[in-house]
C-alpha positions as a LaTeX table, in Angstrom:
\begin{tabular}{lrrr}
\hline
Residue & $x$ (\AA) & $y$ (\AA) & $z$ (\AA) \\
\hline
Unk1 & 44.13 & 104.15 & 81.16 \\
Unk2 & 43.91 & 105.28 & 84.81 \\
Unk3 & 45.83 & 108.64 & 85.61 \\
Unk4 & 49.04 & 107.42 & 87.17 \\
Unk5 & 49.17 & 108.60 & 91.08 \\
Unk6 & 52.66 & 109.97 & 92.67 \\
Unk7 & 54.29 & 107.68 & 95.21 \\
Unk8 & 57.36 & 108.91 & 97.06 \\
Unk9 & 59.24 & 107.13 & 99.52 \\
Unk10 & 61.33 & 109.72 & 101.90 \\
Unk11 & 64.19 & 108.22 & 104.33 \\
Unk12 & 67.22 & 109.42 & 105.96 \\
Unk13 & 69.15 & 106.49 & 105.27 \\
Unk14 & 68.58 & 104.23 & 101.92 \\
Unk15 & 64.70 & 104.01 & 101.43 \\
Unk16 & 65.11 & 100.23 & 101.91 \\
Unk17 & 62.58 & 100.26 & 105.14 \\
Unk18 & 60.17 & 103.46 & 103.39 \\
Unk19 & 59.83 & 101.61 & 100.34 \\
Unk20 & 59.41 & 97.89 & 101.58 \\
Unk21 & 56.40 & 99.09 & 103.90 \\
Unk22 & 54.98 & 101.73 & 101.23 \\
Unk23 & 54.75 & 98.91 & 98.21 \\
Unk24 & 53.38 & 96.58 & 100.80 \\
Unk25 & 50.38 & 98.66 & 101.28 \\
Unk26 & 50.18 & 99.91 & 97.08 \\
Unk27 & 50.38 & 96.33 & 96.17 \\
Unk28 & 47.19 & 96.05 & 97.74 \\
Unk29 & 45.46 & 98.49 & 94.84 \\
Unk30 & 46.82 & 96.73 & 92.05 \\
Unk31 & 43.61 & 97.97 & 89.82 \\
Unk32 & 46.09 & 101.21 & 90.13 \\
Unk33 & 49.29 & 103.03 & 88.52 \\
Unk34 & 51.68 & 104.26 & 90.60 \\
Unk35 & 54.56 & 106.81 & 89.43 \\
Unk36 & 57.33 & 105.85 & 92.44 \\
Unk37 & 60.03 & 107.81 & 93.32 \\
Unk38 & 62.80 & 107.02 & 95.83 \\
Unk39 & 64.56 & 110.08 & 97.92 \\
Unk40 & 66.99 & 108.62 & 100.51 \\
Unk41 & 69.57 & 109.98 & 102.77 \\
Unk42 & 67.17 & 113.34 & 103.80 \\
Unk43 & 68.62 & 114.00 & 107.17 \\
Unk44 & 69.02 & 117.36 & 107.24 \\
Unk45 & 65.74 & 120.40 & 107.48 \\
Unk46 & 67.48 & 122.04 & 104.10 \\
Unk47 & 66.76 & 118.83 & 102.15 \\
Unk48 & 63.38 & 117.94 & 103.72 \\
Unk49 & 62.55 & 121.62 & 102.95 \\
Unk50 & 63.76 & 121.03 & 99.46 \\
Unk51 & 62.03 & 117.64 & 98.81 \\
Unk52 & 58.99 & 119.25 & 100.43 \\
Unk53 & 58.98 & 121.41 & 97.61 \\
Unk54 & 59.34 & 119.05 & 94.92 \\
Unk55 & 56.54 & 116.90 & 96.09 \\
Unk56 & 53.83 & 120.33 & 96.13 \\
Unk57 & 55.30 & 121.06 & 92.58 \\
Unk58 & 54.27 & 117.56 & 91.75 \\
Unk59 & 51.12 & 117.82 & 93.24 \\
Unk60 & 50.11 & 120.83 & 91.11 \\
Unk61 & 51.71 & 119.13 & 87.92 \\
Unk62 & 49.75 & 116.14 & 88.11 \\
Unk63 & 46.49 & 117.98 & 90.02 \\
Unk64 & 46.36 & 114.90 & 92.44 \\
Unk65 & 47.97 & 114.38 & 95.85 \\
Unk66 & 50.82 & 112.32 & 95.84 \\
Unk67 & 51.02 & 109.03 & 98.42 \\
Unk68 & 53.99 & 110.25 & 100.32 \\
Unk69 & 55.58 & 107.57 & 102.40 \\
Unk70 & 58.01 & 108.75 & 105.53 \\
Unk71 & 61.08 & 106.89 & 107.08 \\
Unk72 & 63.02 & 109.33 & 108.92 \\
Unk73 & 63.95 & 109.48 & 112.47 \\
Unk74 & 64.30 & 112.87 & 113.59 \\
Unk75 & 61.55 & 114.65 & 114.52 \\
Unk76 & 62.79 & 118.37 & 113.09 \\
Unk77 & 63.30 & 116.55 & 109.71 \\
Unk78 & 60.14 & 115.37 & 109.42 \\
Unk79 & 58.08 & 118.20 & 110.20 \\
Unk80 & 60.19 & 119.92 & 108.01 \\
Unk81 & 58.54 & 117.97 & 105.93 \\
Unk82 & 55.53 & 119.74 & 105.10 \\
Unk83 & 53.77 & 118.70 & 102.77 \\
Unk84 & 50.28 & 118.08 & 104.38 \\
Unk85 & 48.26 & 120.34 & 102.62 \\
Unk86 & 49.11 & 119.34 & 99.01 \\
Unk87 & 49.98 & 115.32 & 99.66 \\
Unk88 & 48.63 & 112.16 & 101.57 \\
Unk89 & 51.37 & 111.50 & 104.31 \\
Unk90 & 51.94 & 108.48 & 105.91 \\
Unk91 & 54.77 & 108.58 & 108.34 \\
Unk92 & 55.69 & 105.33 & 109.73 \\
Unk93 & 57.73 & 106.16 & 112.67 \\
Unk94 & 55.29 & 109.04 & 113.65 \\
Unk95 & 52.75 & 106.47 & 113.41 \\
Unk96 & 54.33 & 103.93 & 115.96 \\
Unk97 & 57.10 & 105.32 & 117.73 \\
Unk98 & 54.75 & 106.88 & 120.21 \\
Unk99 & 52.97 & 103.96 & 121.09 \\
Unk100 & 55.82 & 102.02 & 121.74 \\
Unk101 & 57.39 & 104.67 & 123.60 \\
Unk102 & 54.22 & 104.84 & 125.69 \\
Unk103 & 54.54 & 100.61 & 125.91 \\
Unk104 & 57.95 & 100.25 & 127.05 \\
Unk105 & 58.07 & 103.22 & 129.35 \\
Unk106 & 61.26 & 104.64 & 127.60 \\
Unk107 & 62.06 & 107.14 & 124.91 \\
Unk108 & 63.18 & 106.01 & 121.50 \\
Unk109 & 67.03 & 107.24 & 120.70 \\
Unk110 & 66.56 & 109.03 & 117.37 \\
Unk111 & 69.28 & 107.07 & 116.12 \\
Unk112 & 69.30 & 107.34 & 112.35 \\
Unk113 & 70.74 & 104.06 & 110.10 \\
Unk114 & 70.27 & 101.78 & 112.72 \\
Unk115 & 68.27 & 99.27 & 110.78 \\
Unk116 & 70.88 & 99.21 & 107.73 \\
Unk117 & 73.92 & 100.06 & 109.05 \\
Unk118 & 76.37 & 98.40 & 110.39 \\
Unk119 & 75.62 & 98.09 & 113.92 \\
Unk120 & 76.66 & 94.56 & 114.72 \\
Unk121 & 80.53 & 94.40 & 113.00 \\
Unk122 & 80.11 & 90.31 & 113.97 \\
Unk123 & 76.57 & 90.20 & 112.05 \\
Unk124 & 77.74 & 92.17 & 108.89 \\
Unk125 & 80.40 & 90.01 & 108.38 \\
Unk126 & 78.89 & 86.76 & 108.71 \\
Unk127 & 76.33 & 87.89 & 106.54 \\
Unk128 & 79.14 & 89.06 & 103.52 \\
Unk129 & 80.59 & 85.57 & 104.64 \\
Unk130 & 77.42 & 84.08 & 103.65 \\
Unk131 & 77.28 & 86.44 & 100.26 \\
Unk132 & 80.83 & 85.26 & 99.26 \\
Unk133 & 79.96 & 81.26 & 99.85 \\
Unk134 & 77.10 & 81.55 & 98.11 \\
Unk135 & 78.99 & 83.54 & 95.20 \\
Unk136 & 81.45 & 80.67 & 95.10 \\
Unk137 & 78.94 & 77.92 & 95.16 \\
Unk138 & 76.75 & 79.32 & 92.58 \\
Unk139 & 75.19 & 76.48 & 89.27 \\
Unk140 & 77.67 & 73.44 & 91.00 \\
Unk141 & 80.83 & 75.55 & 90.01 \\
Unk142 & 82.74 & 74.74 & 93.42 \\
Unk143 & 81.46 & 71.47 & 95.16 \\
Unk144 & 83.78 & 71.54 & 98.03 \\
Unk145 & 83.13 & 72.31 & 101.37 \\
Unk146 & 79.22 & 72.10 & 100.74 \\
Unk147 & 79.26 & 70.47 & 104.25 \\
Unk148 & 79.17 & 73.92 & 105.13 \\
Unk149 & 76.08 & 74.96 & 103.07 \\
Unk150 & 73.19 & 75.48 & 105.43 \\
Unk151 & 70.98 & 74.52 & 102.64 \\
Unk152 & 71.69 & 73.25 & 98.97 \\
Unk153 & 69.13 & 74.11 & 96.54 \\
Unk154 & 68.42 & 72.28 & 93.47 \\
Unk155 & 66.82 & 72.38 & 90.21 \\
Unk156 & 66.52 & 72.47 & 86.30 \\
Unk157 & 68.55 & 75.45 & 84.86 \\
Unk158 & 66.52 & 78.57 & 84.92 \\
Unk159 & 64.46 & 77.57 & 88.36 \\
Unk160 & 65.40 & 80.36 & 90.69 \\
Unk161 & 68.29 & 79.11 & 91.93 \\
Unk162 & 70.60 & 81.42 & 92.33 \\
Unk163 & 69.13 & 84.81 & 92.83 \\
Unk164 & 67.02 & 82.77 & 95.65 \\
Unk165 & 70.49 & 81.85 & 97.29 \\
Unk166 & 71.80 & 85.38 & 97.05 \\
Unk167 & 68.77 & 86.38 & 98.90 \\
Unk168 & 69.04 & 83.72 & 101.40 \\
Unk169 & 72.93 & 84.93 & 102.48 \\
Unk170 & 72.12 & 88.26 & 102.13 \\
Unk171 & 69.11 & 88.77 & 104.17 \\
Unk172 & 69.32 & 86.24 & 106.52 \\
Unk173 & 73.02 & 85.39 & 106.59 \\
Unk174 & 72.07 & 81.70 & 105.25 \\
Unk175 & 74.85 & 80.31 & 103.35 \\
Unk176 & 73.04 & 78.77 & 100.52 \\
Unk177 & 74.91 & 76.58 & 97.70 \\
Unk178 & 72.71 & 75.33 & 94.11 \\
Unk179 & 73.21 & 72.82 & 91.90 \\
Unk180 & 71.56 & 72.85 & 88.29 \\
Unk181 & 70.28 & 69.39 & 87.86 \\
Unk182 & 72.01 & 68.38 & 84.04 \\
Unk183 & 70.38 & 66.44 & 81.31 \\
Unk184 & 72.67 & 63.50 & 82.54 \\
Unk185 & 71.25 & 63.90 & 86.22 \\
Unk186 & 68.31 & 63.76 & 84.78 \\
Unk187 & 69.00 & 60.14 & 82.86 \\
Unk188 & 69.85 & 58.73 & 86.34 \\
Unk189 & 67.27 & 57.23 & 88.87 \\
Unk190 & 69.86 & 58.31 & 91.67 \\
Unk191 & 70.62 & 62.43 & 92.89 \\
Unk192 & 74.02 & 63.59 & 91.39 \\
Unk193 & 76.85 & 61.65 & 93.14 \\
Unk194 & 78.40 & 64.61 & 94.42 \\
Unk195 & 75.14 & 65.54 & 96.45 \\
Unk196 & 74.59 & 61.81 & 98.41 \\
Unk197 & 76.06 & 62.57 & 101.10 \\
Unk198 & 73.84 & 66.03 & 101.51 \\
Unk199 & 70.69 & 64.46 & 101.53 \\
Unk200 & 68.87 & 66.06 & 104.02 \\
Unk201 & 70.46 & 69.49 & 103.42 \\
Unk202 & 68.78 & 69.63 & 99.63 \\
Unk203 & 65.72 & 71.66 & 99.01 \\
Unk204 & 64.29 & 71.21 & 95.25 \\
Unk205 & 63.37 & 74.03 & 92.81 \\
Unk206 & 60.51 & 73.26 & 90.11 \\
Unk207 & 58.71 & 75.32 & 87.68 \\
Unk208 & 56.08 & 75.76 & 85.43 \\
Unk209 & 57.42 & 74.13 & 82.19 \\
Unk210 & 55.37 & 76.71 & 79.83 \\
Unk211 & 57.05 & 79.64 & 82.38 \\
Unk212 & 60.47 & 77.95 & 81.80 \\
Unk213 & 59.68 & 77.49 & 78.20 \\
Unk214 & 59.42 & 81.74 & 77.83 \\
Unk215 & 62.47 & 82.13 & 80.45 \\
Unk216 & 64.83 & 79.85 & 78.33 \\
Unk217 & 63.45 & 81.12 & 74.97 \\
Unk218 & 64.84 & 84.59 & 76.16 \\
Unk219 & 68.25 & 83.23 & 77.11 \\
Unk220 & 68.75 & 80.88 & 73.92 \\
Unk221 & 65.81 & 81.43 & 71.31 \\
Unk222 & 64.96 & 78.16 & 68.96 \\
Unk223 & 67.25 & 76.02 & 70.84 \\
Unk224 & 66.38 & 72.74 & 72.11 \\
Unk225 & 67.28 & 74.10 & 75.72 \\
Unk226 & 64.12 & 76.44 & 75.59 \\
Unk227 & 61.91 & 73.94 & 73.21 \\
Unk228 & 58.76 & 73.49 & 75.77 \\
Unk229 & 58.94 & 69.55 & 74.87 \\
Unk230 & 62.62 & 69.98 & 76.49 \\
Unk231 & 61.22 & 72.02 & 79.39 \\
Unk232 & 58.24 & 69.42 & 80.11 \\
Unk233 & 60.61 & 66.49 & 80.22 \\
Unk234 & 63.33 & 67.75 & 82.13 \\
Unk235 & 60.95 & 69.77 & 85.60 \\
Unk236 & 58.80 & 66.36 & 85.10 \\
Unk237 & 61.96 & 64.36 & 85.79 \\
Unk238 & 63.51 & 66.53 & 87.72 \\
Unk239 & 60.18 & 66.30 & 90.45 \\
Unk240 & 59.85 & 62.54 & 90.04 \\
Unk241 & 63.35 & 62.51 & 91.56 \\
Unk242 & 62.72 & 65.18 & 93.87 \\
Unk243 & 59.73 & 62.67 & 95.14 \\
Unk244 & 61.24 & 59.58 & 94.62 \\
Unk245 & 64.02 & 60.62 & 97.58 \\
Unk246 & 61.77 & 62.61 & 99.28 \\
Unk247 & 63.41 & 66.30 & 98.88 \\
Unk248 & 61.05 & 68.76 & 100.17 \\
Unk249 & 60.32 & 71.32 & 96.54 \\
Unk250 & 58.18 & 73.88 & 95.87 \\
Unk251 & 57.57 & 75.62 & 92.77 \\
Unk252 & 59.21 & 78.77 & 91.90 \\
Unk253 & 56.29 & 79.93 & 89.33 \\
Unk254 & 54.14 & 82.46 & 90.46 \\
Unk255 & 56.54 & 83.36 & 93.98 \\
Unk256 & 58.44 & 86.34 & 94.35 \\
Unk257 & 62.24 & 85.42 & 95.82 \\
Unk258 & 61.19 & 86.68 & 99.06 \\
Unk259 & 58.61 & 84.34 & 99.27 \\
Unk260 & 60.35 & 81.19 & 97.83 \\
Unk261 & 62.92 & 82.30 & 100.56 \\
Unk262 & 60.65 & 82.86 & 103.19 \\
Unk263 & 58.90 & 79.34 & 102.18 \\
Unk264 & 62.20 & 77.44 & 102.58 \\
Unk265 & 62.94 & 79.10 & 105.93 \\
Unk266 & 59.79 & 77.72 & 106.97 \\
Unk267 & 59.94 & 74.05 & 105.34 \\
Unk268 & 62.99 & 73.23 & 106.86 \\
Unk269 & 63.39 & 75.21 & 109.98 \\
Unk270 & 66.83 & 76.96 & 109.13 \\
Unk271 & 66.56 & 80.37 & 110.88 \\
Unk272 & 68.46 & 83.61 & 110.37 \\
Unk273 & 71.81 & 83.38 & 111.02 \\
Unk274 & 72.44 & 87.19 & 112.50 \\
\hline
\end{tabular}
């Protein structure tokens, strides 16, 4: 087995930004182990001093230079960070807040958070707005008001529903209802009653009935739910009625939820709603 590398991810706020852009570029050495590690909320030259530290006694421990990824905005905090000599540094705003400076003719503000916080009072609650509808309109329990659903997504149980409508509402403020297509939907030629008159706002959710045989089997082992003849009949009826009103699917088998998002987005045009 290959000798697992360090990876940290250094921010001043949460890490979300640091680690998004650092796995990005690991993902692309998947042939590799990485050991990741998370520091967030470094905004001060006593902590970078102190993480600095950690990172050169890691580098000594596992007698390989870490991959140390940077997201913080001040420019004393970061060169506190010094770590140069014992890690591999890449420090994103370093990297491109000169050039842009040097673009747009002004000087960045060194505002820390801005990207995560709440900057926008309007935008953040929209966005929990968005959270809480799709919350409430999660596997058909409330079917009112789906007139207000930007998108309706539907599928067999265990399709991706509804962690891919959490990350609709949360990242992009789309409010995002699903409905779990029943054996008895399944017996009719027609789409569930309740979802007629929401035709065009349905998106369809299939998957790999072997992949939904191993999901199920996990939920409710031996169980005719999970049996893979079960699984085969219900995403082959599910698509034939998918096709036969012509509601736009993909399948959710080998697509992270950012991409199933990100591929619904794009199908049917909804854009980000803050």
């Amino acid at each position: 087995m290959p000798h697992r590398r360090s990876a940290f991810f250094i921010s001043d706020r949460t890490g979300i930004t640091a680690e998004s852009l650092g796995n990005a570029l690991l993902t692309q050495f998947d042939m590799l182990e990485f050991k990741r590690e998370t520091i967030p909320f470094i905004d001060t030259i006593e902590k970078a001093e102190e993480v600095a530290r950690h990172i050169c006694a890691r580098a000594e421990s596992d007698q390989h230079q870490p991959i140390v990824f940077i997201s913080v905005v001040n420019a004393k905090v970061r060169s506190s960070l010094h770590v140069e000599d014992s890690a591999l540094v890449i420090d994103f705003f370093d990297s491109f807040i000169g050039l842009l400076e040097t673009e747009l003719g002004h000087k960045a503000t060194q505002t820390v958070g801005k990207s995560h916080g709440i900057v926008d009072n309007e935008q953040y609650d929209h966005r929990i707005e968005a959270v809480n509808f799709s919350l409430n309109h999660d596997d058909g329990v409330k079917l009112k008001d789906l007139d207000e659903a930007d998108v309706i997504l539907v599928g067999v149980s265990r399709s991706g529903k509804t962690p891919t409508c959490l990350y609709l509402a949360l990242q992009y403020g789309v409010k995002a209802a699903n409905y779990p297509l029943t054996p008895e939907d399944l017996d009719s030629p027609t789409l569930p009653r309740i979802l007629l008159p929401f035709k065009q706002k349905i998106f369809g959710l299939t998957i790999d009935p072997q992949r939904l045989h191993h999901i199920r089997s996990e939920r409710r082992p031996d169980s005719r739910y999970a049996s893979i003849d079960n699984c085969r009949r219900e995403v082959n009826e599910a698509e034939s009625m998918f096709r036969h009103h012509g509601v736009p699917f993909i399948s959710t088998t080998h697509k992270s939820i950012e991409e199933i998002a990100s591929t619904i987005l794009h199908k049917t045009g909804i854009s980000r709603r803050f």
